[in-house]
N, C-alpha and C positions, 0 to 999 in steps of 0.2 A: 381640377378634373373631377367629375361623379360618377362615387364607387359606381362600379362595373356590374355587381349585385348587391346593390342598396336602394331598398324600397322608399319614396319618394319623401322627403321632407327630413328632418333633423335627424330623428330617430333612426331611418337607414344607415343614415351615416356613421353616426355613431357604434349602429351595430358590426358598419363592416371593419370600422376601425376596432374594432374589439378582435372580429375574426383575425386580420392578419397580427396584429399585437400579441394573440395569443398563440400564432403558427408560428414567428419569427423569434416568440422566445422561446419555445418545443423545440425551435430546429437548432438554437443555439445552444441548448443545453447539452447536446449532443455530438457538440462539434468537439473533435481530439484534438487538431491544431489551427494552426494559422490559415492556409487556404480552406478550409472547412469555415472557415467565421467570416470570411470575405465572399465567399460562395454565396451564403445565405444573405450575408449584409446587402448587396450587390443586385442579386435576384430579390427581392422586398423591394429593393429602392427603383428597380426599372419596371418588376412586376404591375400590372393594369391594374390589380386586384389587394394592391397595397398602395406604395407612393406613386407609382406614374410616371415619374420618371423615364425616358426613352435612350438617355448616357447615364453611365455611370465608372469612373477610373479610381483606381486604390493605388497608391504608392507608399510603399515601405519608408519609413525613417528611420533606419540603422545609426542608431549615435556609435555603436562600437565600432564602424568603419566608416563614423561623418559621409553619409551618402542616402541620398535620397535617389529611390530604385522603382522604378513603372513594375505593378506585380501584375495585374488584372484589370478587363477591361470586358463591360457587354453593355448591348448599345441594341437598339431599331433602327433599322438603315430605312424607312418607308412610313407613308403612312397607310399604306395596301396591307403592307408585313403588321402595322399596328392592328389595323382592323379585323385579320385574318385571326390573329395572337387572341385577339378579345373573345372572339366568337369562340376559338378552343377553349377557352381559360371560363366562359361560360358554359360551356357544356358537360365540361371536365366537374365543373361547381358545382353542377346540379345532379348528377350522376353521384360525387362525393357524399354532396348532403343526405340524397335517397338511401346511398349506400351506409354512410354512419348514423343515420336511422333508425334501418334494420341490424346494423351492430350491436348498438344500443340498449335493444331488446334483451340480445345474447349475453353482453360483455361481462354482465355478472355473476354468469354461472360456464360461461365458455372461456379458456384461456385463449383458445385461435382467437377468437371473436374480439377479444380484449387485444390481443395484441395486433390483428389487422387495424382495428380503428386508432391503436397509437400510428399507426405505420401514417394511415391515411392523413393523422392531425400534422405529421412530419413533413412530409411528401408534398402535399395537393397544393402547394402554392408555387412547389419551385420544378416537376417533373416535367411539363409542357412547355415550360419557360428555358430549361436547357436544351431540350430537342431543339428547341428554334435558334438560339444560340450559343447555351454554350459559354465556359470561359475558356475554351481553347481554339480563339478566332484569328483573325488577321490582324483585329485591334488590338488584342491583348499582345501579339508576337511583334508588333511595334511598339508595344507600350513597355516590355519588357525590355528593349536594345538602349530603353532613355536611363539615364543617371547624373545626380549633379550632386557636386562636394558638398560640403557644405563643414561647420566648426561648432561642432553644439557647445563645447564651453564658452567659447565667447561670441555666444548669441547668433551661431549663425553666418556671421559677416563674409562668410569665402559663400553661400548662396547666393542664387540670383535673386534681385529684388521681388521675384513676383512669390517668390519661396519665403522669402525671410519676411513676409508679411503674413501671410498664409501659417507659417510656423508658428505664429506666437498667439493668435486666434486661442480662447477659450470656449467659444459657441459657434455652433453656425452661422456664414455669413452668403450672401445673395451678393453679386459681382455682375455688374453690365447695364443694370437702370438707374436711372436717376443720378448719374453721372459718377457712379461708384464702380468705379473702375480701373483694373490691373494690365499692365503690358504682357498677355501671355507670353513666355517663349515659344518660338520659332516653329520647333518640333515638337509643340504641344497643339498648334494652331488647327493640323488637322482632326486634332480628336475629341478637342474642347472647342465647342466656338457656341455664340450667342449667348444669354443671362443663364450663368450658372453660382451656384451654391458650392462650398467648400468649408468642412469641420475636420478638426482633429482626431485620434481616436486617441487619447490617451488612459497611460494605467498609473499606478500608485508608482512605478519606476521612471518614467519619462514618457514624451512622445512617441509612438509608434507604429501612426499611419497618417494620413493624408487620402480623403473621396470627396472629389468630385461629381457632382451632377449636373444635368441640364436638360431640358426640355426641347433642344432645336428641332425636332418634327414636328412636335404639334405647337410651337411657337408660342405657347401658354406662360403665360408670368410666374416666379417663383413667390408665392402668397410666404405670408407669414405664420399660417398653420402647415407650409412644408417646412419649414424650418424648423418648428416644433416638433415635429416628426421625424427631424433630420436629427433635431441633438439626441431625442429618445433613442435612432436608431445606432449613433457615436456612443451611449452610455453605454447600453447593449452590448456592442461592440467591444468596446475597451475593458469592460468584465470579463466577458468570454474569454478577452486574452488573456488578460489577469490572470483569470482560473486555469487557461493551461499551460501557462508561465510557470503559475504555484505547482500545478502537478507538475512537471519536466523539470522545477526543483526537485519537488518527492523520490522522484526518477531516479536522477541521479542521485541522489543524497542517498538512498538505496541501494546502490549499485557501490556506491563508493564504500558503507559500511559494510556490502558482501566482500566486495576485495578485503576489505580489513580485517573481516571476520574469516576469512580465509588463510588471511595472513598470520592471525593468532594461532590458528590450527595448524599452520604446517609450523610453527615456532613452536609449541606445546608438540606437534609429535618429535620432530628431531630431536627437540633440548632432552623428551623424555627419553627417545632411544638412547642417548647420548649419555644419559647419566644412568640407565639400566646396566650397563656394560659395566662399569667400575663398582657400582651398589653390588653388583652379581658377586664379582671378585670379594672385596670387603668383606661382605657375606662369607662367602666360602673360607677366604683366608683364618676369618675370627673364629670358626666352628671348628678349624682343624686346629688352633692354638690352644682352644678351649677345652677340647677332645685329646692336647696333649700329645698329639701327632709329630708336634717341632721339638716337645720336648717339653720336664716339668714346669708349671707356675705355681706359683704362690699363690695364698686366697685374697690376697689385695688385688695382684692382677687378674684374680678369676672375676672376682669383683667390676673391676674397669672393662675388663674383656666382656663382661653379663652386660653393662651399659651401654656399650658400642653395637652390641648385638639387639640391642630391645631397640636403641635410636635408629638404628640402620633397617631394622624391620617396620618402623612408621615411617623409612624417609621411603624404603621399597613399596610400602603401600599407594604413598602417595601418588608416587612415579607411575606404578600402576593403575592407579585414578587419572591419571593425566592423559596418559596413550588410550583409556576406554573413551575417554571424552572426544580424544581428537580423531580416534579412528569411528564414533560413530557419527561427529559432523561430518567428515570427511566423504564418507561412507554410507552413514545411513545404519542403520540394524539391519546387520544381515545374518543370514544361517538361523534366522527365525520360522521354528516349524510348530504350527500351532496343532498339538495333539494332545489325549488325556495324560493328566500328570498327576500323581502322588503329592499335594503340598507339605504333609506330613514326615513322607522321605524324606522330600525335600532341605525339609528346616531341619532333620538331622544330619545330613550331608555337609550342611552348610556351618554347622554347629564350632567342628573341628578349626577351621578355619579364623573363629573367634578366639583362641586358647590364649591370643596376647593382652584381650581387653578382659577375660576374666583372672588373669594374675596380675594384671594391673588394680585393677579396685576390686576385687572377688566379688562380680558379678554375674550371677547363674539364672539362665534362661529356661523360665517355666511353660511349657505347652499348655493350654488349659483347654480342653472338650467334650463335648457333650453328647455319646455316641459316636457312632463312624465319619470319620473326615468323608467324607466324598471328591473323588479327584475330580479337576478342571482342568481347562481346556486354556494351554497355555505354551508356553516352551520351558521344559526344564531348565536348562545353563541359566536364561535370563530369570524365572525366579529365583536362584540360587544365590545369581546379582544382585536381586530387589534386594531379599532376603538380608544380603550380607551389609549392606548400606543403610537398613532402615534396624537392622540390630548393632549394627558397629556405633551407628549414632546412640541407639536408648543407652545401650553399655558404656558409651562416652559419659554423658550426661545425669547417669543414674548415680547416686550418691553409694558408696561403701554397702557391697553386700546387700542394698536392695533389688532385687532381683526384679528382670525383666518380662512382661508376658505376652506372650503369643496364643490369643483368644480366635478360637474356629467357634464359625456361629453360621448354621445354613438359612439363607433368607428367600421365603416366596419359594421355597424348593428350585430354584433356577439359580441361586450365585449363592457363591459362598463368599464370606466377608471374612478376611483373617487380619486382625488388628493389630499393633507392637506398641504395647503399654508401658511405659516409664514412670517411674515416680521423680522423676529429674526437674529441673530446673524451669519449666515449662518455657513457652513463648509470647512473646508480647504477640495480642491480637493485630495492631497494624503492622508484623511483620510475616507473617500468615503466608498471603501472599507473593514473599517476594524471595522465602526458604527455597527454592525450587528454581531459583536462579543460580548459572554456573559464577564459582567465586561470591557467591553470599555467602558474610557471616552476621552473622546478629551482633555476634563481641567484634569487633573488627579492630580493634585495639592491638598494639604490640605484646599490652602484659596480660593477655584475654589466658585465662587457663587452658582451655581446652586446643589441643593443635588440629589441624586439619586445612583443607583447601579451601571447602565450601565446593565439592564437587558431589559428594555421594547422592543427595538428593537430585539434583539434575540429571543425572546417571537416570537414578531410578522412576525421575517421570518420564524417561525417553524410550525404557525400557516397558515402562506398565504401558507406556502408549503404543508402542512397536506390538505388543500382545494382546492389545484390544481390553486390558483392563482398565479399572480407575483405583485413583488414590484420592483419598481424603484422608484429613490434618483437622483433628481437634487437640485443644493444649489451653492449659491454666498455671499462669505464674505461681511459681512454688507449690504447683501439683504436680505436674508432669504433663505427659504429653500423650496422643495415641494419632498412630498412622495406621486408616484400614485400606486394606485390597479389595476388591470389589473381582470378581469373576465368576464367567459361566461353568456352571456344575455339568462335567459331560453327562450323557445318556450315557445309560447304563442296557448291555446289550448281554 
């Protein structure tokens, strides 16, 4: 058949084969699922102004329920209805072209502009081609009632002969001339008839389609560069699916790690409620023994009693880390009010709270500044948080009596940057990025010295994020480490 608007001799042709090659992969790239690829496949293959085609039928091959299923069907019932379609389909063309012309102009300095002329490159092959039919016809609503078994393990054999041939096809093939010819079934008869072509569409999983085409209005041969155009438009095809096969994996695969990750969270809060309750008790118990309440001890037992109490105040930390983690998955950060804040109070506030890691190694936390701190714009409680997890760590890590610092330094007069310097144990560079994950440890070993969860840090990026600041991580093996804050400096009124 000769393109529709292709200027005379080779060259037309060639160009208009370019134009729709170039609209049929725009529109496929665009398709989410399966009628969306068939849509397009479909409209190309009957379109005047691609293959020419005047039938076209798509049927499913479901190997998971062995059944070959009629999905879609669109057809020219005339050759009045053709001649009418063309003249649209020409006008429509020419109007397009004028119009992506003057987009043209714009598209480089206009967003509208830009994204009308994607619209148009999508669009202008297949809008006039549905009006007229459509794949919600009479064809299609008979083509949908057909189904036949079939055994894909063993090659098919419960199919009808004209299927288990058709099934095993690697390329297109032309059916009806030169004595190459199928028994259609019965109730295929009215919808296929005269020399028609038939390819597969397969993907790197198996078969899963079957189209049909034919020419019977305008009685035209199936040449051997539609065929070449037919398997271009099967490869097409069977990518497309591919691709939203592989996402509707991703999908799910994502759906299924929120359930899971869902499912840690409500196990991390329970177990933590759960063992708050008795840690609480223990606690209590051992302070009133130790305070001599039940009556005198000895200093061996003050002793044993001092160790039950220091472990049971790291096992209470931790449990504590566990319920902030799961209540802010849970949850989210909330009761976050972002207003000006004293970070300087603050890190004295929070100081107290450290009193178990500076009897443990006597490590004492130096403020270092240079004139007036300036507050920022933040939520107290949650710096207080940051705070206590980014000094609970340097005080871990920090060898005997090296002391820790907390460096205010105002930058650009708009943030202030407050650093927590260690002389500890530093970090390997390719673990950098991965300290800020919930449950990282660097040691991850059973006989690692240091105890903890590997939660304080995820804490604290969930936290600087929830208040609009940032954190940055510099560290050098056997130097130590610094983590800075980054925040806005409020106006001063």
């Amino acid at each position: 058949m000769a393109p529709l608007d292709a200027s005379p001799g080779r060259l037309g042709y060639l160009l208009n084969q370019v134009r729709w090659v170039t609209r049929v992969s725009a529109a496929l790239s665009t398709a989410l699922n399966r009628e969306d690829i068939y849509s397009v496949l479909i409209s190309g293959l009957v379109s005047p102004i691609a293959l020419g085609f005047t039938n076209a039928l798509v049927f499913d091959v479901d190997e998971s329920t062995d059944e070959i299923k009629g999905r879609f069907s669109i057809g020219i019932g005339s050759l009045e209805e053709l001649e009418e379609m063309r003249d649209e389909l020409r006008s429509e063309s020419e109007f397009i072209e004028k119009r992506k012309a003057e987009l043209l102009e714009k598209a480089a300095e206009d967003d509208m502009a830009a994204s009308e002329l994607k619209t148009l490159e999508l669009s202008s092959q297949w809008v006039t081609l549905f009006q007229h039919l459509g794949t919600e016809n009479e064809q299609t609503r008979i083509l949908r009632t057909l189904r036949w078994s079939l055994d894909s393990a063993g090659g098919y054999e419960t199919a009808p002969l004209f299927f288990r041939r058709l099934l095993n096809l690697r390329a297109p093939r032309a059916f009806g001339d030169n004595g190459n010819r199928l028994d259609i079934p019965s109730e295929l008869e009215a919808l296929l008839s005269g020399p028609f072509a038939a390819v597969p569409l397969r993907t790197n999983r198996g078969l899963r389609a079957l189209v049909f085409v034919d020419r019977r209005i305008t009685g035209e041969p199936i040449t051997r560069e539609d065929l070449d155009s037919l398997d271009w438009f099967a490869t097409q095809g069977a990518m497309a699916i591919q691709n939203t096969e592989l996402i509707s994996d991703l999908e799910n695969a994502y759906s299924e790690l929120k359930a899971v990750d869902q499912l840690k969270s409500n196990f991390l809060s329970i177990i933590s409620h759960e063992l708050r309750t008795p840690l609480t008790a223990i606690t209590g118990f051992v302070e009133l023994i130790l305070n001599e309440r039940a009556g005198d001890i000895t200093d061996p037992q003050r002793n044993l009693l001092g160790r039950v109490a220091k472990n049971t105040g790291h096992l209470n930390n931790m449990v504590n880390d566990l319920i902030e983690i799961a209540e802010i998955e849970a949850e989210g950060v909330t009761d976050i009010s972002l207003v000006p804040v004293d970070p300087l109070n603050t890190l004295f506030a929070t100081l107290p709270k450290l009193d178990y890691r500076r009897r443990d190694n006597r490590v004492d936390v130096h403020p270092v500044f240079d004139g007036e701190v300036p507050n920022i714009i933040c939520d107290e409680r949650a710096l207080e948080r940051i705070f206590f997890h980014l000094l609970d760590n340097a005080m871990k890590f920090s060898p005997d009596e090296v002391p820790v610092e907390v460096q205010f330094e105002s930058r650009e007069s708009t943030r202030l940057a407050i650093s927590i310097c260690d002389r500890g144990t530093g970090i390997p560079a390719d673990k950098l990025k991965k300290i800020f994950d919930q449950f990282y440890q660097i040691d991850n070993s059973l006989t690692r010295s240091h105890e903890g969860l590997g939660i304080g840090l995820a804490v604290t990026r969930m936290l600087t994020q929830a208040t609009r600041g940032e954190i940055r991580v510099e560290s050098t093996l056997g130097k130590g480490s610094r983590f800075t804050l980054l925040y806005p400096v409020a106006e001063i009124r």
